[in-house]
C-alpha positions as CSV (number, residue, x, y, z in Angstrom):
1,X,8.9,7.7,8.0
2,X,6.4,6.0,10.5
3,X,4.1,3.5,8.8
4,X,1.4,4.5,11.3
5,X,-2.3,5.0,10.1
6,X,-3.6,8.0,11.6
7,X,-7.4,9.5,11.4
8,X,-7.0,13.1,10.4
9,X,3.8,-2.7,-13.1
10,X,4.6,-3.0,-16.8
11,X,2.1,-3.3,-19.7
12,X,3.4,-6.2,-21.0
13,X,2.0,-7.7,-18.0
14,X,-1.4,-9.5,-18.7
15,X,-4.4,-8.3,-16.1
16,X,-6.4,-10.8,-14.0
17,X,-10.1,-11.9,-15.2
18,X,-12.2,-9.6,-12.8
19,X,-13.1,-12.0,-10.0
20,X,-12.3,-12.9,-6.2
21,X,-9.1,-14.1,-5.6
22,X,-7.4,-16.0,-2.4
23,X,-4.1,-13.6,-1.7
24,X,-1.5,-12.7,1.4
25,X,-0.2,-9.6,1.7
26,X,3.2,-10.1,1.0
27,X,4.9,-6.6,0.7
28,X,4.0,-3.0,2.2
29,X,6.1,-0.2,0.4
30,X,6.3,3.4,1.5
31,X,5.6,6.1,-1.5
32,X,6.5,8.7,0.6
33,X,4.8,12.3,0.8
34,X,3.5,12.9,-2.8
35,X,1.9,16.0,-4.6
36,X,-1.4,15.3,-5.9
37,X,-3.6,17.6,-7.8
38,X,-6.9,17.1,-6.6
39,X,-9.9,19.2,-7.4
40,X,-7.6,22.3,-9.1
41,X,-5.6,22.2,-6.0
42,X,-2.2,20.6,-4.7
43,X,-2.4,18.4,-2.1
44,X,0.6,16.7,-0.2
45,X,-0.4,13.2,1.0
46,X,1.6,10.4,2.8
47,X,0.6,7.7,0.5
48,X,1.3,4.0,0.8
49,X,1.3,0.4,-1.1
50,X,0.2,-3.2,-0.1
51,X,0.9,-6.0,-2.0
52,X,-0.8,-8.9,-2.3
53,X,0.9,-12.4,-3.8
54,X,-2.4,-13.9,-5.6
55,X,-2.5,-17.4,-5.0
56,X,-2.0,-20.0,-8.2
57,X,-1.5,-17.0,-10.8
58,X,2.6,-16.4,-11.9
59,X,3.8,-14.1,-14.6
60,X,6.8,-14.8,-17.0
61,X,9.4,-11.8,-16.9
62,X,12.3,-12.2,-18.7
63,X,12.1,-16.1,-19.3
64,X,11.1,-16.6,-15.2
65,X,7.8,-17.6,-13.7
66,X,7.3,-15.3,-10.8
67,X,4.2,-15.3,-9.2
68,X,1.6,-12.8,-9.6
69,X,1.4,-9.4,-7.2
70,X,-1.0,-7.2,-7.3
71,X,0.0,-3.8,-5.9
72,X,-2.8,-1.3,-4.5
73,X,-2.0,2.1,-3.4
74,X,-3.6,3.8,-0.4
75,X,-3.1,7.1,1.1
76,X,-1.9,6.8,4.6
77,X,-5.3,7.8,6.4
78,X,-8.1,6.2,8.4
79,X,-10.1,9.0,8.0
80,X,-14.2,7.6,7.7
81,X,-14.2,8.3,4.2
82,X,-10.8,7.2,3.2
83,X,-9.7,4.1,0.9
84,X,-8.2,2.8,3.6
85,X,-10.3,2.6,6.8
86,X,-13.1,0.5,4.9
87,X,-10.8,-2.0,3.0
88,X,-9.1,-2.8,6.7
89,X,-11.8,-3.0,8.6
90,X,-13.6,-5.2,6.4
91,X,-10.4,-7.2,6.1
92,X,-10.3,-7.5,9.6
93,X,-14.4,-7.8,9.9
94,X,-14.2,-5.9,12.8
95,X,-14.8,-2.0,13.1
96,X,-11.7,0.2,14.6
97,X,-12.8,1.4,17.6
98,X,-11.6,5.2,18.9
99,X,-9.1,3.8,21.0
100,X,-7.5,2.1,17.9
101,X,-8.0,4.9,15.2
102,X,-5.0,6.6,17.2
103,X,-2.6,4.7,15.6
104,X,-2.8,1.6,13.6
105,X,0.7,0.0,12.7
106,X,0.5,-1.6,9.1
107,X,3.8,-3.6,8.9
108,X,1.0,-6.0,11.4
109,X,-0.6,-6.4,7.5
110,X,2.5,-8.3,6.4
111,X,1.6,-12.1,5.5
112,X,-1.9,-12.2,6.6
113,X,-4.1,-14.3,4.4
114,X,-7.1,-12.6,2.4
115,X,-9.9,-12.6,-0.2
116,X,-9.4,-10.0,-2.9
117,X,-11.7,-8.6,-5.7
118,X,-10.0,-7.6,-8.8
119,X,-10.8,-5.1,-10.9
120,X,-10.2,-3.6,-14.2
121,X,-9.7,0.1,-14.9
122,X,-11.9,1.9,-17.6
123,X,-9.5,0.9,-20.3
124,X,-9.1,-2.9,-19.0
125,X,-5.2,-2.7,-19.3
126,X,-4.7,-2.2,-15.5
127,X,-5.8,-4.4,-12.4
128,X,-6.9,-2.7,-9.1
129,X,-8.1,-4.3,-6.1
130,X,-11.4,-3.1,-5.2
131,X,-12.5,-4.7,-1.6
132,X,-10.8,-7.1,0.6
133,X,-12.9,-9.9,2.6
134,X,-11.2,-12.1,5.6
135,X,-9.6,-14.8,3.9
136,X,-11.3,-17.9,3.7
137,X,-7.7,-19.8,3.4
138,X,-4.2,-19.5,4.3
139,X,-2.1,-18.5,1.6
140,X,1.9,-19.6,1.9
141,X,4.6,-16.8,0.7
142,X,7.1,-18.8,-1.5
143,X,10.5,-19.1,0.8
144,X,12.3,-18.1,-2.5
145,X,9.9,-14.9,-2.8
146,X,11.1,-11.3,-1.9
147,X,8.6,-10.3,1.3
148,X,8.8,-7.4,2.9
149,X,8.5,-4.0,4.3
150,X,9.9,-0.8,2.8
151,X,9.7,1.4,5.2
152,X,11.5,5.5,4.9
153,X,14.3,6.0,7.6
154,X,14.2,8.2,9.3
155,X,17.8,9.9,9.0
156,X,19.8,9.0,6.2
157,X,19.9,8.1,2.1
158,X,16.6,6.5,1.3
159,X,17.5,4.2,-0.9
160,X,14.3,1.3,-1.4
161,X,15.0,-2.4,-1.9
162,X,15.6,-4.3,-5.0
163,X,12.3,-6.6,-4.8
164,X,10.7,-2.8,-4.9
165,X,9.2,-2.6,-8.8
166,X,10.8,-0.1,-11.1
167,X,7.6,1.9,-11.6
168,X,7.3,2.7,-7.2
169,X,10.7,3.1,-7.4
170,X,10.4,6.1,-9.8
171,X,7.2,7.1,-7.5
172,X,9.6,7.5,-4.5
173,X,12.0,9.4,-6.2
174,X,9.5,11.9,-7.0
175,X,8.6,11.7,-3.0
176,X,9.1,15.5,-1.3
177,X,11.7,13.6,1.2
178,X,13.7,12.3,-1.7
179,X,13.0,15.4,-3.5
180,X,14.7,17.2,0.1
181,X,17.4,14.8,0.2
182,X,18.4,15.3,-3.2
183,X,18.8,18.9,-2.6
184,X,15.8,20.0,-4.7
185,X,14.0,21.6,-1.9
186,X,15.4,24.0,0.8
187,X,15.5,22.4,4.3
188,X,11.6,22.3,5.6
189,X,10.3,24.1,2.6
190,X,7.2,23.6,1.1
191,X,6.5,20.2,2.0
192,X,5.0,21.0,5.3
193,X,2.5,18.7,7.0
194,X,1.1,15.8,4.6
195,X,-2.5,16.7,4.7
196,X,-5.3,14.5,4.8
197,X,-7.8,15.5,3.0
198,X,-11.8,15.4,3.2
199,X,-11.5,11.9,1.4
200,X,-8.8,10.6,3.8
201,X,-7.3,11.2,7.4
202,X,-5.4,6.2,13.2
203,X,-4.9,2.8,14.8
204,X,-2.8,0.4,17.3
205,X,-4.3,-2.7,18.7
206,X,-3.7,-6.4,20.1
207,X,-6.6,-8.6,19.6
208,X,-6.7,-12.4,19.3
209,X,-9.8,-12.4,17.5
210,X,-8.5,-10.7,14.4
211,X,-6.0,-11.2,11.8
212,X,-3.7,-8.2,12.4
């Protein structure tokens, strides 16, 4: 599955203090199309994760310091009044222009530096990343640290990487394309078109001036 842009964790885990943080995207994982019940209706969405390393923050997981990675999920649209279109272009600090909202390639995103705001959710037991700002650093990816792109094939198993966390894993298998694969849907049934919706709906670009 293209990772293309078009217009159209464990709660063991302790959360981040809500706060800016200095970060680099570090790994970009494909969810897949995913059914989403939106507004009483069912919706099939392309949807999309980055994930950002947060700079001077590590976790222990079974007896290992790993640094911290905050994973924010996006449905794959740069639709006006999507997520995504707002968070990148401020990112970027510089608008898309119609010539770039006809595709926009976000493996590009993979290891630029940024400024994140973290969030809390209503219960304060999850973190989200609310707005990204240019970075005012570089941030450095560990050369021990799994980076990467997940990306789905397009023929054959789809099968994601082991650096992939246990909790997108699941999300993927739940993915219509896995669900095909695994013979739970007939052969170009019901998943159709992924829509984007009237919250979300391109870009491709080479520009000096900007970080991806």
């Amino acid at each position: 599955m293209s990772l293309t842009a078009k217009e159209s964790g464990g709660g063991d885990i302790p959360v981040l203090q809500r706060g800016w943080y200095n970060a680099i995207c570090c790994r970009i994982i494909d969810l897949g199309t995913q059914e989403i019940e939106w507004q009483n209706q069912t919706k099939q969405l392309q949807k999309i994760v980055l994930g950002f390393l947060i700079e001077g923050e590590f976790v222990e997981i079974d007896g290992e310091k790993l640094p911290r990675v905050l994973n924010q999920e996006y449905t794959m649209s740069l639709h006006p009044k999507s997520r995504l279109r707002p968070q990148l272009e401020n990112w970027r600090n510089k608008p898309f222009t119609e010539e770039e909202l006809r595709g926009f390639d976000l493996k590009k995103l993979l290891g630029v530096s940024a400024k994140v705001k973290v969030v809390l959710n209503e219960k304060g037991t999850w973190n989200n990343i609310d707005y990204i700002d240019p970075a005012e650093k570089k941030v450095e990816i560990p050369g021990d640290f799994d980076s990467g792109v997940f990306e789905f094939p397009s023929a054959g198993e789809i099968v994601p990487p082991e650096w992939v966390p246990n909790y997108l894993k699941r999300k993927i298998e739940e993915s219509l394309e896995v669900q095909r694969e695994k013979g739970f849907m007939e052969p170009g049934g019901s998943q159709g078109t992924p829509q984007t919706d009237a919250e979300d709906a391109g870009a491709s670009f080479d520009d000096e001036d900007i970080p991806f």
